[in-house]
C-alpha positions in Angstrom: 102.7 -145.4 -105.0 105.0 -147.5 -107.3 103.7 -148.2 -110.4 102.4 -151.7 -111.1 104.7 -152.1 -114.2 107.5 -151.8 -111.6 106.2 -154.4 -108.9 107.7 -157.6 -110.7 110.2 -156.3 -112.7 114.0 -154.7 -112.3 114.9 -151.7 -113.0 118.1 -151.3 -115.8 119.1 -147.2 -115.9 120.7 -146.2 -119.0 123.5 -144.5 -117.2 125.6 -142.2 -119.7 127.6 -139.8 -117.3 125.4 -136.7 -117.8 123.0 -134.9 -115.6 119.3 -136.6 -116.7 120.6 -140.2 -115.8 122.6 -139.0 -112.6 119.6 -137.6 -112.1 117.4 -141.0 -112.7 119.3 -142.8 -110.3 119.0 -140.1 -107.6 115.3 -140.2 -108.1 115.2 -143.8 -107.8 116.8 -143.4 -104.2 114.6 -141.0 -103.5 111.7 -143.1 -104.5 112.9 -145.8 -102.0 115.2 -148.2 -103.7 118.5 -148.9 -102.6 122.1 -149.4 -105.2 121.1 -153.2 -104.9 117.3 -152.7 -106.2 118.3 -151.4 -109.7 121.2 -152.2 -112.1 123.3 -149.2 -114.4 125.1 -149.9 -117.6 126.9 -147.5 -119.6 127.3 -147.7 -123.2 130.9 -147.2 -124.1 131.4 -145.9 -127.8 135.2 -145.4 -126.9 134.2 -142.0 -128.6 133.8 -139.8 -124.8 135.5 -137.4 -123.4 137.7 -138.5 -120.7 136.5 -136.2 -118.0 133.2 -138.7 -118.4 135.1 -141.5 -117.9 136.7 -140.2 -115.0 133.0 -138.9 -113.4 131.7 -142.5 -114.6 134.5 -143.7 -111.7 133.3 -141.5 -109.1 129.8 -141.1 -109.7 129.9 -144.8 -108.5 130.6 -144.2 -105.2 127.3 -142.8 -105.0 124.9 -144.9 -107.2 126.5 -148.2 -107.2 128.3 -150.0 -109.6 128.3 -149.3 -113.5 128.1 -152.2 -115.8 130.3 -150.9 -119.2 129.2 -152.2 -122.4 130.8 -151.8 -125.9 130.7 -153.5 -129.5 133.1 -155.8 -130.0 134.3 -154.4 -133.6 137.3 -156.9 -134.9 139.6 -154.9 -137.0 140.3 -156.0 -140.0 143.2 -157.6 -141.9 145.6 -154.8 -143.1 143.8 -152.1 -140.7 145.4 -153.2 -137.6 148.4 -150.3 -137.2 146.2 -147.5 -138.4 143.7 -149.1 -135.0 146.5 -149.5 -132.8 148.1 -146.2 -133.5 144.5 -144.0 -132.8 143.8 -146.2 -129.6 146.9 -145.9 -128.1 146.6 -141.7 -128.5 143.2 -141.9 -126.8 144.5 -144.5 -124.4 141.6 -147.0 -124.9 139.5 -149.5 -127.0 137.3 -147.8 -129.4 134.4 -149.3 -131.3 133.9 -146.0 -132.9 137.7 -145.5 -134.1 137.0 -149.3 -135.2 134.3 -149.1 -137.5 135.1 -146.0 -138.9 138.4 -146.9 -140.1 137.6 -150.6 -140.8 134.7 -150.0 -143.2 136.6 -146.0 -144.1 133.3 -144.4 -143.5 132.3 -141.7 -140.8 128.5 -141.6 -139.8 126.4 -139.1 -141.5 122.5 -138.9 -141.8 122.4 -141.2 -145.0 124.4 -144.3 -142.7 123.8 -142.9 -138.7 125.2 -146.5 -138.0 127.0 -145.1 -134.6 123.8 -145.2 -132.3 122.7 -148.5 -133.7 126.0 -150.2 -133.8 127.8 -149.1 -130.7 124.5 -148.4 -128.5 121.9 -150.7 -129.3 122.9 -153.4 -130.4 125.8 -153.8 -127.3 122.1 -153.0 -124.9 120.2 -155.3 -126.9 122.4 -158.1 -126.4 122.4 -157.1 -122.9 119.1 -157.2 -122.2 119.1 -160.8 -124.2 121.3 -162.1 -121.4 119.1 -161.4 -118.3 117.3 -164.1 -116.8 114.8 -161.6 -114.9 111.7 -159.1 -116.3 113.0 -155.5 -116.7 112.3 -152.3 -117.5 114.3 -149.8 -119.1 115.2 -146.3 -117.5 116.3 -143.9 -119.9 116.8 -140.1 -118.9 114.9 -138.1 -121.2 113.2 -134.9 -121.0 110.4 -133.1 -122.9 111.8 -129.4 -122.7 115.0 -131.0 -124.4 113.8 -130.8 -127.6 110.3 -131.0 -130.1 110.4 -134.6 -130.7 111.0 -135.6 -126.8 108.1 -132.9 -125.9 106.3 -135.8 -127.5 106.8 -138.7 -125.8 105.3 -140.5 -123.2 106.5 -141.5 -119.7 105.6 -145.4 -120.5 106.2 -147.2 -124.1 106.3 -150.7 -124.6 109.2 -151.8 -126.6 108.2 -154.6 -128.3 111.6 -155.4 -130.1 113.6 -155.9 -126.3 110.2 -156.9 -124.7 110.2 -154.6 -121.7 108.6 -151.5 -120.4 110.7 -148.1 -121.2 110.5 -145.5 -118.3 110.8 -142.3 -119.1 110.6 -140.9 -115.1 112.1 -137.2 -115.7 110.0 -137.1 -118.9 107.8 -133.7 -117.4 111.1 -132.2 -115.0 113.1 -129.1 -116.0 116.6 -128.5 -115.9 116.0 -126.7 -112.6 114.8 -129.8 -110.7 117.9 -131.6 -112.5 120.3 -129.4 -110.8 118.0 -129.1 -107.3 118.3 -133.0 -107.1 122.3 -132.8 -107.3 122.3 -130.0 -105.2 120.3 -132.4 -102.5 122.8 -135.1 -102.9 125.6 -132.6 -103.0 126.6 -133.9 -106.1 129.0 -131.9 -108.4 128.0 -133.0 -112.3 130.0 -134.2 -114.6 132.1 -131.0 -115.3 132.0 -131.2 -119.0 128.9 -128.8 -117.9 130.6 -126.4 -115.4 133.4 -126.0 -118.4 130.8 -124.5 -120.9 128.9 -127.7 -122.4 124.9 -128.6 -122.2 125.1 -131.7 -123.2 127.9 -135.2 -122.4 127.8 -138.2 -124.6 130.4 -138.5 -127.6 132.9 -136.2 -128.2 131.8 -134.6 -130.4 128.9 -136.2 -131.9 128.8 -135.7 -135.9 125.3 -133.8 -135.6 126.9 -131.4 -133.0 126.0 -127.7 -132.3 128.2 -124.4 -132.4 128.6 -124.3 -128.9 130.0 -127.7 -128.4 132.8 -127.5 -131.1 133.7 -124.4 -129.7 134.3 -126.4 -126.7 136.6 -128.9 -128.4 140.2 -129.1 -127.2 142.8 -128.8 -129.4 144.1 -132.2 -128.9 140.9 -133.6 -130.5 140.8 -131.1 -132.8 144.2 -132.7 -133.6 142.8 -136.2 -133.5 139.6 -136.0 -135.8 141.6 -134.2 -138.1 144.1 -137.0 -138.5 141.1 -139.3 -138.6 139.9 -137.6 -141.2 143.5 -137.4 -143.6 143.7 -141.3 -142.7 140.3 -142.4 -143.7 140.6 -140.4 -146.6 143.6 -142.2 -147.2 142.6 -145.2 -147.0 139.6 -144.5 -149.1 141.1 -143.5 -152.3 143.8 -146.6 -152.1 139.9 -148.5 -152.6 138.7 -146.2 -154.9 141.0 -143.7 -156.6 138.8 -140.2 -157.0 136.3 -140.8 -154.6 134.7 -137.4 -152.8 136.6 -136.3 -149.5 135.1 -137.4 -146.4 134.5 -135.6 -143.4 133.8 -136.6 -139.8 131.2 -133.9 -140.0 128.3 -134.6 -142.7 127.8 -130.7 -143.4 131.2 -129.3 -143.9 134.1 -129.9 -145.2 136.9 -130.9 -142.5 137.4 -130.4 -139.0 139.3 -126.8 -139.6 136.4 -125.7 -141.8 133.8 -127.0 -138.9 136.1 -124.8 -136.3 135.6 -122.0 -138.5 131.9 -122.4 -138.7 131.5 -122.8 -134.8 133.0 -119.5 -134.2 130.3 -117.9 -136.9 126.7 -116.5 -136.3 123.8 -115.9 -138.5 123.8 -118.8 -140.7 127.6 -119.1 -140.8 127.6 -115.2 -142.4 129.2 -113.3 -139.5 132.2 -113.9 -136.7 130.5 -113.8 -133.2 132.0 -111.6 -130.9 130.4 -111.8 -127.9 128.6 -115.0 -126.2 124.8 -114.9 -125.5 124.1 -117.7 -123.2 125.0 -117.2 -119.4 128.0 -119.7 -118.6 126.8 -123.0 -117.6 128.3 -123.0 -114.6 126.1 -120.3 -113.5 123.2 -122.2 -114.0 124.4 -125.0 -112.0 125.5 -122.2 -109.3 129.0 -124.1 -109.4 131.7 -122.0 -111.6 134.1 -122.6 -108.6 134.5 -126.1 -109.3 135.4 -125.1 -113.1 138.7 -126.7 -114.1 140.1 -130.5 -114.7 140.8 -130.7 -110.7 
């Protein structure tokens, strides 16, 4: 029975490339709806990994069309070549390379400006646009953590005046994978390579196991980030403390270092202790780029 919340209003899925809202939009079909009954939008930080980009491509050949939405970040006089240079080595526009080397600042818990600026305000303004009642799908599951185990399936959100929908709120990462596996659907294979988790690459509050799973080009990348902003910085204000992408440590080498630690940070691991994703998803044949 479809819920009355749904009767006279659209469904918008939050669509970010990863398993939960592949999963969403799978559901939906199940449920009945067709790629015409719902829209997807993806919100594009210019910060992801470009095997999400490229699944973003494919995956709509299955769930329709994916509307991309990003900040529009203007770069600022005098900033312009140190933009250019970092967009053309990761081959696209980047709100996130934008604000962090326009304003010389990297997120951290005292300004986590990155979710509100490149996420919800482009959504926001989004969801100002449409002429139509909505509600809002977003992929979010209470094994994933303590503070989702607490939320409900159904929240009002006064501040973009829809319903939010959380429909995989009670499912595990079992009936994830089942659902793919009933669509013969191969993931996004960020998660057959070794990761749990797609979105931003890497995210500044990001665990052991994904930096381990950084490539050394980014490695390469967030490390001249860092030297430029740091750069920058000091020309402003000579003697100010060194800034790092990551909040916690100091530099991307020292965050490699850490990753590869356990116990605190106290000891070198030498042996992993979670199976391979892959194995999970019953798909380590499709590892690889290909």
């Amino acid at each position: 029975m479809t819920d009355e919340r749904l009767t006279n209003a659209r469904p918008v899925v939050s669509v970010s490339g990863g398993k939960d809202s592949t999963a969403m939009c799978l559901h939906l079909f199940e449920m009945g709806y067709t790629r015409d009954d719902f829209d997807r939008v993806f919100m594009d930080t210019g910060w992801e990994h470009a095997s999400t980009y490229a699944y973003l491509d494919k995956l709509e050949k299955t769930i329709g069309p994916i509307t991309r939405l990003q900040a529009d970040i203007k770069i600022r006089p005098g900033m312009e070549k140190e933009v250019e240079r970092f967009e053309a080595r990761i081959g696209r526009y980047s709100p996130m390379i934008r604000y962090i080397i326009n304003d010389t600042i990297f997120p951290s818990g005292a300004a986590k400006w990155c979710t509100r600026k490149l996420k919800i305000e482009p959504i926001s303004k989004y969801f100002d646009s449409l002429d139509f009642e909505f509600v809002n799908l977003v992929g979010i599951r209470r094994e994933e953590s303590p503070r989702r185990s607490q939320m409900t399936e159904w929240e009002w959100n006064d501040g973009w005046y829809c319903w939010v929908w959380r429909p995989l709120i009670a499912w595990t990462e079992r009936e994830v994978i089942d659902i793919h596996r009933r669509w013969n659907l191969v993931p996004n294979r960020l998660y057959l390579n070794g990761s749990t988790r797609v979105g931003c690459y890497p995210c500044v509050y990001v665990k052991k196991s994904a930096v381990k799973n950084l490539d050394d080009a980014r490695v390469d990348l967030i490390r001249d980030l860092e030297e430029t902003v740091n750069r920058l910085a000091s020309a402003k204000k000579p003697g100010i403390k060194r800034l790092s992408f990551f909040p916690r440590l100091d530099g991307i080498d020292e965050v490699v270092q850490w990753s590869r630690t356990a116990y605190g940070g106290k000891q070198f691991e030498m042996f992993a202790k979670e199976e391979p994703t892959c194995v999970r998803w019953g798909m380590c044949e499709f590892k690889g780029d290909g």
